[in-house]
BAFI-3210 file (N, C-alpha, C; in Angstrom, 3 decimals, decimal comma, padded with zeros to 6 digits):
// residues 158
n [1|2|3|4|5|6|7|8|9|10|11|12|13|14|15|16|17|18|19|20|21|22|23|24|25|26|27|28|29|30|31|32|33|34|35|36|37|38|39|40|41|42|43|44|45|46|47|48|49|50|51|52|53|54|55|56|57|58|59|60|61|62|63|64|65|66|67|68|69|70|71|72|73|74|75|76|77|78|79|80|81|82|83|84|85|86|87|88|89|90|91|92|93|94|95|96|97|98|99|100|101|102|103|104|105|106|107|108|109|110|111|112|113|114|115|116|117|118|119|120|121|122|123|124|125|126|127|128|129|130|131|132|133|134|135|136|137|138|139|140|141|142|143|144|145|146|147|148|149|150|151|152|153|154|155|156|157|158]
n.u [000,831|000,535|001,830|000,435|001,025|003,005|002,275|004,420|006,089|007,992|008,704|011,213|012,086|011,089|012,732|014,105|015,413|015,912|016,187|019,567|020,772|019,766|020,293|023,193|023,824|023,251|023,440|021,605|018,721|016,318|013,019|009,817|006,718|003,362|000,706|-002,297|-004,329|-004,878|-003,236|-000,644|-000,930|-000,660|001,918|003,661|002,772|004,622|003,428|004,214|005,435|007,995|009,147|009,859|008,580|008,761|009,845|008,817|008,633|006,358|004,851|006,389|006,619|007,422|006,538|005,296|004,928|003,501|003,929|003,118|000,675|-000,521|-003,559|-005,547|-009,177|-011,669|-014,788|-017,142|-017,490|-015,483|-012,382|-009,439|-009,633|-007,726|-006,588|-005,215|-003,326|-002,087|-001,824|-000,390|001,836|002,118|005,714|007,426|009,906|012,475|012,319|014,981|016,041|014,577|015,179|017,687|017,476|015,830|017,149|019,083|018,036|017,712|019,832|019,950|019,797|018,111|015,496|015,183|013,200|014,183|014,667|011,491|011,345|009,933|010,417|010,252|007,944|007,583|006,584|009,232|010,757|013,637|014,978|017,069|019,341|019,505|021,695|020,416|021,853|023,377|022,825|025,630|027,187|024,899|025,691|028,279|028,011|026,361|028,048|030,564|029,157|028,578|031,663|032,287|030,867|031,438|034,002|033,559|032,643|034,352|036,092|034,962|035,343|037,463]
n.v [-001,184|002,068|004,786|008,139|011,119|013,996|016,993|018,977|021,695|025,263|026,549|026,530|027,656|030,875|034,048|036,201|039,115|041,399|041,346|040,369|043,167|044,731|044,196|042,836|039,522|036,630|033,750|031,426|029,607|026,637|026,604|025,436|026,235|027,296|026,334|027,010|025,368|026,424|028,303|027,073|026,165|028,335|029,124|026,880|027,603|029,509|032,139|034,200|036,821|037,839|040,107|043,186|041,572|040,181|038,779|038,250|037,284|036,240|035,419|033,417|031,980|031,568|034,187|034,931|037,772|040,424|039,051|038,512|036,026|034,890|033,922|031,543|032,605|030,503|031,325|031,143|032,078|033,772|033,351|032,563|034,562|036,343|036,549|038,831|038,229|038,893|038,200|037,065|034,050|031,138|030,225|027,268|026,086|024,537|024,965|025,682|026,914|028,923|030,076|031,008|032,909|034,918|035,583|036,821|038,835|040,527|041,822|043,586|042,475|041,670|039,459|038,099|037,068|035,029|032,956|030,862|027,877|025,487|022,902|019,062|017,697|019,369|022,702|025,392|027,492|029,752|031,305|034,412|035,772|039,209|042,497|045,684|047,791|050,466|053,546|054,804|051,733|050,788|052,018|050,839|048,520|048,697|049,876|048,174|045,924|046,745|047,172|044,433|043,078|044,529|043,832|040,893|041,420|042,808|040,407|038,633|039,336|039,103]
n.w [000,000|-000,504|001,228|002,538|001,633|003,292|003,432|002,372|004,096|003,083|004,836|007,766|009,818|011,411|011,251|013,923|012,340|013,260|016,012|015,858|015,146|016,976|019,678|021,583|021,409|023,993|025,948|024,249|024,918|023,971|024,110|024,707|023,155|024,185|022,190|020,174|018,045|015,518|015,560|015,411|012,752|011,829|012,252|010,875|008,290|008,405|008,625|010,847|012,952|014,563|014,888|017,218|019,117|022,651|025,744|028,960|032,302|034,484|036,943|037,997|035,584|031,586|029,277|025,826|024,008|022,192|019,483|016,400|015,494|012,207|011,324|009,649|008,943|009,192|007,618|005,782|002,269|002,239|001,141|001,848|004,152|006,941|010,423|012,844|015,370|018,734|021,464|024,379|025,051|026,406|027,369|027,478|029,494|031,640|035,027|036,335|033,790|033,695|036,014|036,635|033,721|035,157|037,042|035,496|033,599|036,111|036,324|033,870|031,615|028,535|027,616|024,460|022,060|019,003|016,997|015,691|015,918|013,554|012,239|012,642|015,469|017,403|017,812|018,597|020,222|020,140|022,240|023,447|026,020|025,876|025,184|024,865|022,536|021,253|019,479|018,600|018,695|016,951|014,327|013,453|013,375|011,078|009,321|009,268|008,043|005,907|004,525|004,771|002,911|000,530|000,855|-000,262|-002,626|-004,261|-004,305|-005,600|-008,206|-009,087]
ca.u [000,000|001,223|001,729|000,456|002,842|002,693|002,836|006,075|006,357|008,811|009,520|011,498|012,566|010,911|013,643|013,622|016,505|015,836|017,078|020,703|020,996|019,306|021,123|024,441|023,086|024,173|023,339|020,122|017,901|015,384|011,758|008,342|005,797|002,030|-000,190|-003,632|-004,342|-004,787|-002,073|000,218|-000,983|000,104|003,566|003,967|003,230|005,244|002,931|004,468|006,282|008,829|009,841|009,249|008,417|010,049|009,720|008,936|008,741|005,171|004,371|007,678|006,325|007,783|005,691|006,292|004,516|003,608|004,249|001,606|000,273|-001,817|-004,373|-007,014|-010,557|-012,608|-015,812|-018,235|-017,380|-014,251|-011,266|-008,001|-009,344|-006,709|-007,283|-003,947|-003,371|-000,651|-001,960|001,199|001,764|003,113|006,698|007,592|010,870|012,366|012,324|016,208|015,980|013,438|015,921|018,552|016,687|015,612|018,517|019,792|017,072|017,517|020,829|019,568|019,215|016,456|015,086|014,912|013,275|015,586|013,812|010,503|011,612|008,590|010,687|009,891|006,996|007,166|006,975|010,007|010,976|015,143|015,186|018,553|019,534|020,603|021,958|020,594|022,865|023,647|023,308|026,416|027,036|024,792|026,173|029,120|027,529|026,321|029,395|031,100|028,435|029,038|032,880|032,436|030,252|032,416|035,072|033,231|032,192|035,721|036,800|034,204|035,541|038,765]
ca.v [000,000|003,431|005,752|009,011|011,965|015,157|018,061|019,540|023,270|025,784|027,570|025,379|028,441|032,307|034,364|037,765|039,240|042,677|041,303|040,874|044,424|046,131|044,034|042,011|038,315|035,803|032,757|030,761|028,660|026,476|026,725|024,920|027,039|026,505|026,904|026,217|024,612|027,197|028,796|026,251|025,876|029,734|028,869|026,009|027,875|030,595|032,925|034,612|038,176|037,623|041,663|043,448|040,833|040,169|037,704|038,265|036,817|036,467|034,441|032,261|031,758|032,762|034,704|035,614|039,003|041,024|038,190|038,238|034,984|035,371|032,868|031,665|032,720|029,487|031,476|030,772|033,106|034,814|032,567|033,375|035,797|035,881|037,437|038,660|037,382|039,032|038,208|036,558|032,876|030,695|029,425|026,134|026,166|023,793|026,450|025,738|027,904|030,315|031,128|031,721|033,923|035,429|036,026|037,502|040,214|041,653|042,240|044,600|042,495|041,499|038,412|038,390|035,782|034,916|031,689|029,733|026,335|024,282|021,174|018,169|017,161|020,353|024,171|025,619|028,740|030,105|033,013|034,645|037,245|040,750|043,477|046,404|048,671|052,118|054,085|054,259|050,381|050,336|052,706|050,138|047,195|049,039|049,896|046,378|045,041|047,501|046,774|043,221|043,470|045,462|042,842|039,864|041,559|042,747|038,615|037,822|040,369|038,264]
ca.w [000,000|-000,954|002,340|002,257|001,330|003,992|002,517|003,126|004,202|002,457|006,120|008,440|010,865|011,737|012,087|013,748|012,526|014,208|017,375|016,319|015,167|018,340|020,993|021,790|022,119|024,545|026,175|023,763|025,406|023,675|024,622|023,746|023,129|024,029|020,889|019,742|016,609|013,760|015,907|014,989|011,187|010,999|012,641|010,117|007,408|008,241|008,650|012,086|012,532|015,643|014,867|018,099|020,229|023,807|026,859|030,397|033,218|034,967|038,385|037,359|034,348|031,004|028,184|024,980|023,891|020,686|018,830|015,804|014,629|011,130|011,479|008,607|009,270|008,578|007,444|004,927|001,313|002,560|000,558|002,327|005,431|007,758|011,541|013,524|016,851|019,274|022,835|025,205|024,673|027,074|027,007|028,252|030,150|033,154|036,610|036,779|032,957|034,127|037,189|035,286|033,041|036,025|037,605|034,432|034,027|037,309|035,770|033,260|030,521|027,872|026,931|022,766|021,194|018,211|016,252|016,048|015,107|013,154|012,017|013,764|015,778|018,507|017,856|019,592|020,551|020,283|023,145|024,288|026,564|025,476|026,115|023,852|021,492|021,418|018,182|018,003|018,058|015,335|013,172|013,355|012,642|009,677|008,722|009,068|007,055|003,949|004,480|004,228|001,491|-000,417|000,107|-000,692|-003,850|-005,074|-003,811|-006,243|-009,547|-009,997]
c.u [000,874|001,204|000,880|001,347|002,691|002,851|004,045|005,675|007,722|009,683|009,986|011,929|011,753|012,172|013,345|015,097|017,075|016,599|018,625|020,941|021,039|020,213|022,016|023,736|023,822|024,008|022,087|019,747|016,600|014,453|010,471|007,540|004,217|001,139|-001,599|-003,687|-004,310|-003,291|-000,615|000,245|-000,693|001,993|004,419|003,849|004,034|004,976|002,639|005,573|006,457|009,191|009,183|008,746|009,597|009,092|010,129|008,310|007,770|004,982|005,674|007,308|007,316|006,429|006,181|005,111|004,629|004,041|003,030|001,845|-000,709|-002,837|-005,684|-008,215|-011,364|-014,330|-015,749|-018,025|-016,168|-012,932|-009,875|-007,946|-007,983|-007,030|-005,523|-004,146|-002,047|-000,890|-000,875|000,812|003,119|004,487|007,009|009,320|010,963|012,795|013,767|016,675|015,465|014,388|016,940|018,179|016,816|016,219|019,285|019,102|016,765|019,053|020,959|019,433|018,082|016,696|014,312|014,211|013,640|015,039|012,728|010,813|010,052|009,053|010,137|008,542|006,293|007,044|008,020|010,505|012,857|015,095|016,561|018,501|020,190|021,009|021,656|021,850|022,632|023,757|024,806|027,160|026,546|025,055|027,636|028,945|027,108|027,757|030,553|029,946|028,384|030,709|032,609|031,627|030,893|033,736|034,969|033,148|033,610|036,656|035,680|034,741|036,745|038,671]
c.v [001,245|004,377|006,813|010,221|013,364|016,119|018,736|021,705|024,141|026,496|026,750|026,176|029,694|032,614|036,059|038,423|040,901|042,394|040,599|041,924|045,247|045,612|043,028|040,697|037,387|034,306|032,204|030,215|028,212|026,087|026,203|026,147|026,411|027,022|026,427|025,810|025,506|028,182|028,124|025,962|027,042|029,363|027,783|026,342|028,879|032,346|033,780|035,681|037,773|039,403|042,224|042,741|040,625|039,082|037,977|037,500|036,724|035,556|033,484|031,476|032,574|032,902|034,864|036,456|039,524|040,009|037,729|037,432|035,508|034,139|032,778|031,811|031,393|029,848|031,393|032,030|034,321|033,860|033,152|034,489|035,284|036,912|037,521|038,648|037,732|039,190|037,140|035,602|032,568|029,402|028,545|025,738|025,253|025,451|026,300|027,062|028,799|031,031|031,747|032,973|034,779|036,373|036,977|039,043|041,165|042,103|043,160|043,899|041,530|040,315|038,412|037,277|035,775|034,102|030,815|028,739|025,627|023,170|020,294|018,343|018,404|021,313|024,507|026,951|029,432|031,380|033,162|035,867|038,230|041,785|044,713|047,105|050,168|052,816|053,689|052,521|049,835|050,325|051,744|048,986|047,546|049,205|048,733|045,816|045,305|046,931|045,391|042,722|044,079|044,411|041,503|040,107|041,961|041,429|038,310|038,213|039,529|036,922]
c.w [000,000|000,977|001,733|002,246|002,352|003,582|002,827|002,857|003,738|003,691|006,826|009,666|010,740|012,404|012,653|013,887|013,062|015,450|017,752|016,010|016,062|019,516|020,710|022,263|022,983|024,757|025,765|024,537|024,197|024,195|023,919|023,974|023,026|023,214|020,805|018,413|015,617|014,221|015,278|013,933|010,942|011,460|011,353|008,987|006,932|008,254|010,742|012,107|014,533|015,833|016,187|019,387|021,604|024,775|027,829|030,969|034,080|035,903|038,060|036,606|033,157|029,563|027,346|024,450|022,459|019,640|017,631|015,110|013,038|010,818|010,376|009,489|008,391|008,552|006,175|003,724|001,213|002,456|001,112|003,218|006,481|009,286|012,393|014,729|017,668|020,964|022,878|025,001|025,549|026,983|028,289|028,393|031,295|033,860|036,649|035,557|033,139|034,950|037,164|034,473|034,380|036,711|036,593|034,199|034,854|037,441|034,664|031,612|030,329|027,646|025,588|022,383|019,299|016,945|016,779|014,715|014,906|012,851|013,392|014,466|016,700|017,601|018,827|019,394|020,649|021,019|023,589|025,450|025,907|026,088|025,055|023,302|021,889|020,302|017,626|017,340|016,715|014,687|012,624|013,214|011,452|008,909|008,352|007,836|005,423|003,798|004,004|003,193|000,293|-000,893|-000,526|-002,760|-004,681|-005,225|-005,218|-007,945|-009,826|-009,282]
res [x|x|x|x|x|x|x|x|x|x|x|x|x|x|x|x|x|x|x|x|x|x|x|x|x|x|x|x|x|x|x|x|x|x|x|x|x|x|x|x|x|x|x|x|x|x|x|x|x|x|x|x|x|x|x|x|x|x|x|x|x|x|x|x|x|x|x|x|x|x|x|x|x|x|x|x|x|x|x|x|x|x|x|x|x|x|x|x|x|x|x|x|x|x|x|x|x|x|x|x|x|x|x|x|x|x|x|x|x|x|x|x|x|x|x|x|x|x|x|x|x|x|x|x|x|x|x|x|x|x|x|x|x|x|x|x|x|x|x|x|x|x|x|x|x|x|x|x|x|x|x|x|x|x|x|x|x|x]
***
């Protein structure tokens, strides 16, 4: 008998790549995340904006915040509605990671989240700590990034 074939998805990661620009990243942790079902068919198809989002810390719990899902509307004559969705969603951490975290934040820095992993069977969450930037910083990561751009592309002319 023939199996059936799954459809395969084109997204295999959300990245938000806003949050290495704005802050210095450090130590990842990966995190499950608790979803509901069409929640999880927007995560899988890629249809999730990480930009802006952040993760705190609630009853020793962790959250993750501003985080908009785009979720199909399953009504009747409306082909492809979609409804956005950016209430907190809870991340699934052991308390030895949370305290950590914890401990880290009352150190002045942020908790970024970084990547939502869809391969495999879970949803998972890539959060780090940061430490924001400083204009200037930026202006120097911009600047590195034209430099090495510049040299890749003259490495590439001969």
């Amino acid at each position: 008998m023939a199996q059936k074939k799954k459809p395969s998805t084109s997204h295999k990661a959300v990245l938000n790549r806003r949050a290495r620009f704005d802050y210095e990243l450090g130590d990842e942790i990966v995190a499950g995340v608790a979803l509901t079902g069409p929640e999880v068919r927007a995560a899988r198809d890629g249809h999730v904006q990480l930009k802006g989002s952040f993760v705190t810390i609630k009853d020793n719990e962790l959250w993750l915040n501003n985080a908009s899902f785009s979720m199909k509307l399953n009504e009747k004559g409306k082909v492809g509605a979609r409804s956005i969705d950016t209430s907190p969603r809870k991340l699934l951490a052991s308390r030895k990671q949370i305290d950590g975290l914890a401990a880290q934040k009352q150190g002045g820095m942020s908790i970024v989240p970084i990547k939502l992993l869809t391969t495999g069977r879970f949803i998972k969450l890539v959060i780090a700590l940061g430490k924001g930037k400083k204009h200037y910083d930026k202006r120097q990561t911009i600047k590195q990034r034209d430099l090495d751009r510049d040299a890749r592309k003259n490495l590439h002319k001969f």
